[in-house]
C-alpha positions in Angstrom: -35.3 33.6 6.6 -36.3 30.8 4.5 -36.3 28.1 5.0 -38.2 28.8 8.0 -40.4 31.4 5.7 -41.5 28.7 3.1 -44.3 27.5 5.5 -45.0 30.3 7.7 -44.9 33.7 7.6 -42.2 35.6 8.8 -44.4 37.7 11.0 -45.6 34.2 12.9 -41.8 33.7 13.2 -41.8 32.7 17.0 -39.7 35.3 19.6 -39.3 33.6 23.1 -42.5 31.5 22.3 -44.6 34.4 20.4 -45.0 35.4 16.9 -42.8 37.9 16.0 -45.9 40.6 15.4 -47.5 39.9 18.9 -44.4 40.9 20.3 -44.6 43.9 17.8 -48.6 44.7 19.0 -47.8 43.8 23.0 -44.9 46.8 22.6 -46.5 49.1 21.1 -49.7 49.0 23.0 -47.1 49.7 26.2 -45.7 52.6 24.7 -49.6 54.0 23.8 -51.2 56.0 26.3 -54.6 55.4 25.1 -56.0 51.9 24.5 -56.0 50.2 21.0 -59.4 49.9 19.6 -58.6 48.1 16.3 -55.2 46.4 14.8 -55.4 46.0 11.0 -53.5 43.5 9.9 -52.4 44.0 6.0 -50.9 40.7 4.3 -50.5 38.6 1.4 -53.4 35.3 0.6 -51.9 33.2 4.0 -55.2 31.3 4.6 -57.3 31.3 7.4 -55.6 29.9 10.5 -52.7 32.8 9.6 -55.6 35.5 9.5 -57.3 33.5 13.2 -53.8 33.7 14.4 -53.5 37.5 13.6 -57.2 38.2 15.0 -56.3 36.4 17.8 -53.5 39.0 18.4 -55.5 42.1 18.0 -57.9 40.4 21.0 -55.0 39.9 23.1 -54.3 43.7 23.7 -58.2 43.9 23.9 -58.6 45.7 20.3 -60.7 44.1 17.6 -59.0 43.0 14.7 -59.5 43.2 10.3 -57.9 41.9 7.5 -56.6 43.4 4.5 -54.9 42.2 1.6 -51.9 43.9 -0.6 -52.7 41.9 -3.6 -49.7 43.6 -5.6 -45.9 45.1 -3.7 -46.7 48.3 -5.1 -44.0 49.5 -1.4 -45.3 50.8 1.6 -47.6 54.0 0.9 -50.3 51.4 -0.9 -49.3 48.8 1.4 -50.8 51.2 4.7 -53.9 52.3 2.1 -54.9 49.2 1.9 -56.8 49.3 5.3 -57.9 52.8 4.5 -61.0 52.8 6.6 -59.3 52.2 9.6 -57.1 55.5 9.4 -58.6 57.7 11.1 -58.1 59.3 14.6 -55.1 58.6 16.2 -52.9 56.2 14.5 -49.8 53.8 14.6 -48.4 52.5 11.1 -45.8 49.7 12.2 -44.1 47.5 9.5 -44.6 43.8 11.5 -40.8 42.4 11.2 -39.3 44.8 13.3 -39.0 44.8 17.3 -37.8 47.5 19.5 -37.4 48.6 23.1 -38.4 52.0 24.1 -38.7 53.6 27.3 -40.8 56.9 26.7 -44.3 56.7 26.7 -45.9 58.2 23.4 -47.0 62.0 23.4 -50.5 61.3 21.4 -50.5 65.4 21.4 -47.8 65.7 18.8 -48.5 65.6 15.2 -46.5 63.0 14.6 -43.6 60.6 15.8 -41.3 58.9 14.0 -39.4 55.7 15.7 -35.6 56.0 14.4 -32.2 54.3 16.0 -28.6 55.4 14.7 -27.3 52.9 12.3 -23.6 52.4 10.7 -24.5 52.1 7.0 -28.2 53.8 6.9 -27.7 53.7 2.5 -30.1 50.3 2.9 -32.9 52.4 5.4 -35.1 55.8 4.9 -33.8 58.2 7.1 -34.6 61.6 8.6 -32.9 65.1 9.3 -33.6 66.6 12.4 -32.9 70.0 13.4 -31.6 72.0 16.8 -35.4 71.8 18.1 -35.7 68.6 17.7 -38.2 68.4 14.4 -37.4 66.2 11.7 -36.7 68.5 8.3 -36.2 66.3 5.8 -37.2 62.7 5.2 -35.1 60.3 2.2 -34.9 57.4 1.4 -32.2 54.8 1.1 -29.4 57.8 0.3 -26.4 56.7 -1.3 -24.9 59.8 -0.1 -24.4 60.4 3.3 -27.2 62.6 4.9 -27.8 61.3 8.2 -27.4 57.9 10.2 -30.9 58.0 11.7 -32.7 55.4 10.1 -36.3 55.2 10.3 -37.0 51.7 11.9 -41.1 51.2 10.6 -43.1 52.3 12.9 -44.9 56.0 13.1 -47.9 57.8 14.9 -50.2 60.3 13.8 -52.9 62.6 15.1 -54.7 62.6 12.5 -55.1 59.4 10.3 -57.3 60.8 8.1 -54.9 63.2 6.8 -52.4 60.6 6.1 -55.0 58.4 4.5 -55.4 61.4 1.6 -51.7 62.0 1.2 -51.3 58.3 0.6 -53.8 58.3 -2.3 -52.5 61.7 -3.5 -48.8 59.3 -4.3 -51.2 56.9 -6.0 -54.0 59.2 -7.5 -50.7 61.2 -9.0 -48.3 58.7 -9.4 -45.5 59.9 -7.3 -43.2 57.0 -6.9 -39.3 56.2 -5.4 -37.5 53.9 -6.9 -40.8 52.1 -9.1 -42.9 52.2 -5.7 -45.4 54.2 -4.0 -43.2 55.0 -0.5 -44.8 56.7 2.6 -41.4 58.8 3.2 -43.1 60.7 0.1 -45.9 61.4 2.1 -44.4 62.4 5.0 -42.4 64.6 3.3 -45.6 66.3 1.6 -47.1 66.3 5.1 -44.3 68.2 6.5 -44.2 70.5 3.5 -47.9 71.3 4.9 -47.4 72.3 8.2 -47.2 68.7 10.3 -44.2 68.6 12.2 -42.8 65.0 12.9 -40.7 64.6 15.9 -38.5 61.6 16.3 -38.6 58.8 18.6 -35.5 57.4 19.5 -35.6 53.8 20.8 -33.5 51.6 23.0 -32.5 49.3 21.0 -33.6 48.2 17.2 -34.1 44.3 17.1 -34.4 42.8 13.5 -35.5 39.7 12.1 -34.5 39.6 8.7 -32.2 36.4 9.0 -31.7 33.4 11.2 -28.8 35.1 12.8 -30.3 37.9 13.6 -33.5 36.9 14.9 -31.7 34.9 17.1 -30.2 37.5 18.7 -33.4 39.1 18.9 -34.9 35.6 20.6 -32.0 36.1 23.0 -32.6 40.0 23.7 -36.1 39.4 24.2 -35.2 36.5 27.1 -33.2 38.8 28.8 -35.8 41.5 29.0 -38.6 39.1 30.2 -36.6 37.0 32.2 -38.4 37.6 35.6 -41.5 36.3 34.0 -42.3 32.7 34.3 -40.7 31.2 31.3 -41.2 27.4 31.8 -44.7 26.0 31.2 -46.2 24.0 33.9 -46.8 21.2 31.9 -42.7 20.7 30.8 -41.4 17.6 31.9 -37.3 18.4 33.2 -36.0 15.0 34.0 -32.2 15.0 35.2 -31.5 18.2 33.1 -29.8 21.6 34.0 -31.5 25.1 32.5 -29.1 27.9 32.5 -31.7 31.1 32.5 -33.3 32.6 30.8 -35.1 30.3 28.8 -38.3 29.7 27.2 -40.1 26.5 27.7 -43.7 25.3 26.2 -46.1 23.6 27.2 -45.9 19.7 27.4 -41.8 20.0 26.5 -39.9 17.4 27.6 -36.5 17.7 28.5 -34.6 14.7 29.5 -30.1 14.1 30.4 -30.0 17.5 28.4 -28.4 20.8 29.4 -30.8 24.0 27.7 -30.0 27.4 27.4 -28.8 30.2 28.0 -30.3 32.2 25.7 -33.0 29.3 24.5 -36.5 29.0 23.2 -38.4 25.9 22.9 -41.5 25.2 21.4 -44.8 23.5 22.3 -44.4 19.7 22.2 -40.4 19.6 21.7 -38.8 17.0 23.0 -34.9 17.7 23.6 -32.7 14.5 25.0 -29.3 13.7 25.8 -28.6 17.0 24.1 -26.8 20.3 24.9 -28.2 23.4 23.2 -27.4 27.1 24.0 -28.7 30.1 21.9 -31.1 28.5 19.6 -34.8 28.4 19.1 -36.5 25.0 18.8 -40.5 25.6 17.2 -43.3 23.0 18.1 -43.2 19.2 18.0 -39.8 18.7 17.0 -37.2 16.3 18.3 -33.9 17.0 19.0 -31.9 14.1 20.7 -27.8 13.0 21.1 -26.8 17.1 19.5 -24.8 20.0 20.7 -26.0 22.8 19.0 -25.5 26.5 18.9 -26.6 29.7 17.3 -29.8 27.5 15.6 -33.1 27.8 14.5 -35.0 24.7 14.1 -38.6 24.7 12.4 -42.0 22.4 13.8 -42.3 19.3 13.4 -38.3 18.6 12.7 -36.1 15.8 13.5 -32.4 16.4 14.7 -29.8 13.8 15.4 -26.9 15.2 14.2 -24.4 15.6 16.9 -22.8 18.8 16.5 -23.4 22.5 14.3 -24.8 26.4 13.9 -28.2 24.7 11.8 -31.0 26.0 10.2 -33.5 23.7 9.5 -37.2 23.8 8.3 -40.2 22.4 9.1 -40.8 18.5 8.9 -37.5 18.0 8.2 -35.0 15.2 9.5 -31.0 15.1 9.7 -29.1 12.7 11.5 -25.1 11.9 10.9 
């Protein structure tokens, strides 16, 4: 993702105008029957408007909100212990660069649920088995044989987050590791061993965010679901300009002799003129003017007057021909 990454974290990343893990939070408290009392965020040393911006998030699906810091990438297991004192009770462990669509509601009776999609190559994902009664048998991860194409996509429930919270120090307390890390498939499958059955939960659709192609698509996807929602800001200025739905629009955006969208986001304070863009997401305060572009990411603050291309450009910068 860099180099939108170098000054933000990918997290923030914006998805038809919100951060990547409010999108993440908003879905899952849809999917939870019960309300969300408290989102825990765990991250690196981003500094305190990141950690407002993330507390901010948790208050927006009316949960209060913590921070908690991995201070070492010792892999997912001591990544989730990290906010130990918040696992207990019913629980959701969600890995905050993944998006999905789902359309069950989540059965906060089972043990446990596992969110999975069917992938092509599933040797770069943990996986699961799962047998004729639908329970999950066996959990591995990133096989380089072929064992099953249901990958696990980062995001679980349990009943009981207590019990995870002592199966994830057993890993440490022991030091049971995969591949030189402390992984939370290994706990799983220790939890399983012990009587929890995991049931899986298959999703819609899988949306990633691990490059600038990909989260635009995911930009795109996201328009398309929300696109009976009121996606331009009052405050945008359109002068003399045709939007092709869906798009996003910001507040105070300022669109002028430009054709925008489909399939376009664009940010707070962008000002976009004589230009044609489609598929592309434009972040705050930049200025795009006299450009066709396509399939683009854009970062704050930017510059563009470059006439034509497929860009990806960071923050504060500036390209012209």
């Amino acid at each position: 993702m860099r180099p939108h990454t170098l000054t933000i974290p990918k997290p923030l990343v914006p998805i038809a105008g919100k951060p990547i893990v409010q999108r993440l939070v908003e879905d899952i408290a849809k999917v939870a029957q019960n309300n969300i009392d408290h989102v825990a965020f765990v991250v690196g040393h981003f500094g305190n408007k990141v950690e407002k911006q993330l507390l901010e998030i948790a208050r927006s699906v009316g949960a209060k909100g913590s921070i908690h810091y991995q201070e070492e990438a010792l892999g997912t297991a001591h990544a989730i212990l990290c906010a130990q004192e918040h696992l207990q009770g019913n629980t959701i462990v969600a890995f905050a660069d993944t998006l999905f669509k789902a359309d069950f509601i989540l059965d906060n009776n089972e043990d446990g649920i596992i969110w999975v999609q069917k992938v092509e190559d599933p040797r770069p994902f943990g996986v699961v088995k799962v047998n004729e009664k639908g329970t999950i048998t066996d959990f591995i991860e990133k096989p380089q044989q072929f064992v099953s194409d249901l990958a696990i996509i980062g995001i679980y429930y349990f009943k009981d987050g207590a019990y995870l919270r002592g199966q994830l120090q057993y890993l440490i307390d022991n030091s049971i590791q995969d591949k030189g890390e402390y992984q939370i498939t290994n706990a799983l499958e220790n939890m399983k061993k012990s009587g929890t059955n995991f049931k899986p939960g298959a999703v819609t659709e899988w949306l990633d965010c691990g490059n600038k192609n990909a989260t635009i698509h995911t930009n795109s996807r996201y328009l398309e679901y929300i696109k009976d929602s009121h996606l331009i800001a009052e405050s945008a200025e359109i002068k003399n300009s045709i939007i092709i739905p869906p798009v996003y629009v910001g507040e105070n955006v300022q669109v002028i002799n430009s054709v925008i969208g489909p399939y376009v986001s664009l940010g707070d304070y962008s000002k976009v003129v004589d230009s044609r863009i489609e598929k592309s997401i434009i972040q705050t305060h930049s200025e795009i003017s006299k450009v066709v572009l396509e399939n683009s990411m854009i970062g704050n603050y930017a510059i563009i007057r470059k006439k034509a291309g497929d860009l990806s450009v960071g923050d504060y910068n500036h390209i012209s021909d």
